[in-house]
C-alpha positions in Angstrom: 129.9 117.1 77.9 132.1 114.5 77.0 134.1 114.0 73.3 132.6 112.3 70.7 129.6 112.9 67.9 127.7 114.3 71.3 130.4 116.3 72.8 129.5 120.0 73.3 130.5 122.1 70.1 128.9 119.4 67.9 125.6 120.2 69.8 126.2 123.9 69.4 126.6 123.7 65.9 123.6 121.8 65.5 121.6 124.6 67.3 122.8 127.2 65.5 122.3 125.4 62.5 118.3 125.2 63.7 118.2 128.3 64.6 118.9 129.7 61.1 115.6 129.9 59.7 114.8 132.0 63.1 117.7 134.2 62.1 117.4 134.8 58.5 113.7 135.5 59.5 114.4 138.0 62.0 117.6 139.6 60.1 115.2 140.0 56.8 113.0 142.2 59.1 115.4 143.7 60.9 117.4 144.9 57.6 121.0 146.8 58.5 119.8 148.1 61.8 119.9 144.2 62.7 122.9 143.2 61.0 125.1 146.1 63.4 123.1 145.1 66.5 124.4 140.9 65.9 127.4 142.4 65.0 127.8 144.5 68.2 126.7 141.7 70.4 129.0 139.0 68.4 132.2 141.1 68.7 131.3 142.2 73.0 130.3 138.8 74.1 133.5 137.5 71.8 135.8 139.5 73.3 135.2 138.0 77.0 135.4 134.6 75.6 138.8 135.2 74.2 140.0 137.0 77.6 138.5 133.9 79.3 140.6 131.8 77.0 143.6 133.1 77.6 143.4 132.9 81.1 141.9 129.1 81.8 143.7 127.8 78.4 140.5 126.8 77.5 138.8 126.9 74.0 136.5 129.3 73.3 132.6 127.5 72.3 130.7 128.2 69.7 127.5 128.5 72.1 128.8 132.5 72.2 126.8 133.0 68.7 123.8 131.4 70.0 123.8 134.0 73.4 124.8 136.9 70.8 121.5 135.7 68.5 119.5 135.8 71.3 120.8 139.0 72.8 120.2 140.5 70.2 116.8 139.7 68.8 115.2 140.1 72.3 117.1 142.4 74.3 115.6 145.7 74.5 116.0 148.6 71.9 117.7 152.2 71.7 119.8 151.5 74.4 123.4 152.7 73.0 126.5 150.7 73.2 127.6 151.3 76.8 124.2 149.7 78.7 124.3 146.8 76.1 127.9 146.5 76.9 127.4 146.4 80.6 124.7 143.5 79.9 126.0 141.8 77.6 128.9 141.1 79.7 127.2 140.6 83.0 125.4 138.2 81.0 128.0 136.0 79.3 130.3 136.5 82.5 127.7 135.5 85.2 126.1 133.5 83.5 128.6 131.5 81.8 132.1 131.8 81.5 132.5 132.1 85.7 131.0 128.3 85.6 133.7 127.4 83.1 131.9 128.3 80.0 129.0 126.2 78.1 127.6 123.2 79.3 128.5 123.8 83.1 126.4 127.0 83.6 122.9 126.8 85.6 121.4 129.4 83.5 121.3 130.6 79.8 124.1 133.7 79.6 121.3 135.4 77.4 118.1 134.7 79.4 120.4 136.6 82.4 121.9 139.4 79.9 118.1 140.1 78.7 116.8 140.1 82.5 119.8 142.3 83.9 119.2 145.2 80.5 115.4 144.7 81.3 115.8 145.2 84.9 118.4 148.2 84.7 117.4 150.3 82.1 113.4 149.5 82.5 112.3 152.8 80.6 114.2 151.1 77.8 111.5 149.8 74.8 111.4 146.1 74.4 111.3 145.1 70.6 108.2 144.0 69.0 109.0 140.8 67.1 107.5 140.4 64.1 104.6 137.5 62.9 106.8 135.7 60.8 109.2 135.1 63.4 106.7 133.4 65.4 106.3 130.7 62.0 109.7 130.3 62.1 109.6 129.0 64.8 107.9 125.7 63.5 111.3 125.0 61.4 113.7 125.3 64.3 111.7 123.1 66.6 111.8 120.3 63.4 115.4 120.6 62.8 116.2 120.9 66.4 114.1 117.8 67.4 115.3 115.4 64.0 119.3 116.2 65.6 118.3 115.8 68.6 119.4 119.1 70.1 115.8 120.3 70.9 113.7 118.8 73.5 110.1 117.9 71.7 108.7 117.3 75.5 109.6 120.5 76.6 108.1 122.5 73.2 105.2 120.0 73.2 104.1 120.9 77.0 104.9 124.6 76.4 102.5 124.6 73.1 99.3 122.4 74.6 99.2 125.0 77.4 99.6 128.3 74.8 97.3 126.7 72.4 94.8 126.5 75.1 95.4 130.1 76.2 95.3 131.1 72.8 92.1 130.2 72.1 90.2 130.1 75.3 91.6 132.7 76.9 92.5 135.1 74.1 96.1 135.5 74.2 97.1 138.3 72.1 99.3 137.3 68.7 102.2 138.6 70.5 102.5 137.3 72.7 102.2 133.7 71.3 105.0 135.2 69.1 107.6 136.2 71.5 106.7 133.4 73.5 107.5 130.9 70.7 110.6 132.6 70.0 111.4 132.6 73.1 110.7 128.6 74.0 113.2 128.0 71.6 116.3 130.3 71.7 116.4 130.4 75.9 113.6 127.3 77.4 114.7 124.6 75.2 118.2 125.7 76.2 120.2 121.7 76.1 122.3 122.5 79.0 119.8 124.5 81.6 116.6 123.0 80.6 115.2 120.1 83.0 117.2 116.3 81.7 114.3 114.2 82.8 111.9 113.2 80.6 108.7 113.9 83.1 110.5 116.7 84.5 110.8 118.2 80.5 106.7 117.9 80.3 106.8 120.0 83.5 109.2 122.4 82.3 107.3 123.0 79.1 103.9 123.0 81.0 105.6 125.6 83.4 106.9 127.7 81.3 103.6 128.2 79.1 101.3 128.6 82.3 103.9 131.3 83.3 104.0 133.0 80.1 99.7 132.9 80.4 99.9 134.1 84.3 101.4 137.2 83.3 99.8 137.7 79.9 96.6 137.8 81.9 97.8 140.1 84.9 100.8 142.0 84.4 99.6 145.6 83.3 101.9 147.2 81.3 104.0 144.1 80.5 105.7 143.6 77.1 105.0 140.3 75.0 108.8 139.6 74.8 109.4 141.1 78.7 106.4 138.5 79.6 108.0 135.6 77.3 111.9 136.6 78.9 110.5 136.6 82.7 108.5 133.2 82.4 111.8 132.0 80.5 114.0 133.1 83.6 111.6 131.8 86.3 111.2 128.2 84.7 115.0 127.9 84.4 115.4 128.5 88.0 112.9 125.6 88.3 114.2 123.1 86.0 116.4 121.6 88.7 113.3 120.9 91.5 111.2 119.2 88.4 114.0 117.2 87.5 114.0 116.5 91.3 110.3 115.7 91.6 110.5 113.4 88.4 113.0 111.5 89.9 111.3 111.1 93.3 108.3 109.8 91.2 110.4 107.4 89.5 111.7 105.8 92.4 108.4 106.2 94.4 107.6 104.0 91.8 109.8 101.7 91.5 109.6 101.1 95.5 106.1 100.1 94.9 106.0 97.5 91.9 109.2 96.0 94.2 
């Protein structure tokens, strides 16, 4: 991202500063217990960007309190400090700082922390998030979209195909929570999400149809496992919709020519 009113810090800041009713929300419900779990997450995914600094010379971002707010809210519970350690750092190393930090990664450091503790540790409980959360959610998405940080294409997409499966199909409240929650703190990710406007409606679309595939046949699955995996599988896809909007376009464009 280049300097300037758009460079990448200003666009951090303006995320975290839509995600604050999300996190008052969830740090309200949470009480104390969720004040030393963001504060555990803040201080281990801090310290690697500090190492990381001193090594490249490079400033660190304050995208590291976004991953931490996300880590933290969704990971799963009663872990203890050593496995949240070990994914936490996977997560902000792999996926970000070995890319050069935030803004050149492929994939949201907390979408791959989550995975990796959900993976690893897999009789670990996944939280349950709570209903208000969800509503929250609605105040993010408006501050997010009026700064311009927030894609309303990719939310927009995601939310036609969960209203559908919300009230057609009966998907459970939540679910629709976590996967809300979700949309916004990992899909709607600025830097990993698809950059095309088509390929954002695809991405949204792709994302809720994922989150309603497993809903409806993973037995056993978690509402915020279900969100985390749909999150993780439509990131890996953002590049190939971006690819097929393109495609389109100049299909397109070939033709009026």
């Amino acid at each position: 991202m280049t300097r300037g009113i758009g460079d990448r810090e200003t666009v951090a800041l303006l995320l975290l500063a839509a995600f604050l009713p999300l996190a008052i929300t969830w740090l309200r419900a949470a009480g104390a217990g969720g004040i030393a779990r963001l504060a555990f997450v803040l201080l281990a995914a801090g310290l690697w960007h500090v190492a990381f600094m001193l090594a490249r010379a490079q400033p660190p971002s304050f995208a590291g309190a976004m991953t931490a707010l996300a880590i933290a809210i969704l990971a799963p519970v009663d872990l203890g400090p050593i496995p949240m350690l070990l994914g936490i750092s996977f997560g902000v190393v792999a996926g970000e700082l070995a890319f050069g930090g935030w803004g050149r990664n492929i994939v949201n450091p907390a979408t791959v922390a989550i995975a990796f503790l959900g993976f690893g540790f897999p009789a670990a409980p996944w939280p349950v998030l709570p209903i208000q959360l969800g509503w929250s959610v609605i105040a993010v998405v408006a501050i997010g979209a009026f700064a311009g940080v927030i894609s309303w294409r990719e939310v927009a997409g995601a939310g036609v195909v969960l209203v559908v499966g919300w009230h057609s199909m009966g998907l459970a409240t939540p679910i629709a929570t976590a996967a809300a929650v979700v949309l916004v703190l990992l899909v709607c990710d600025p830097v990993t999400s698809a950059s095309t406007s088509l390929g954002r409606w695809l991405y949204g679309l792709l994302y809720g149809a994922l989150v309603l595939l497993f809903a409806l046949g993973w037995n056993g699955g978690t509402s915020v496992q279900i969100a985390v995996s749909a999150a993780l599988l439509a990131s890996l896809a953002a590049p190939l919709l971006d690819e097929i909007a393109i495609r389109l376009w100049l299909a397109r464009r070939t033709n009026l020519g």
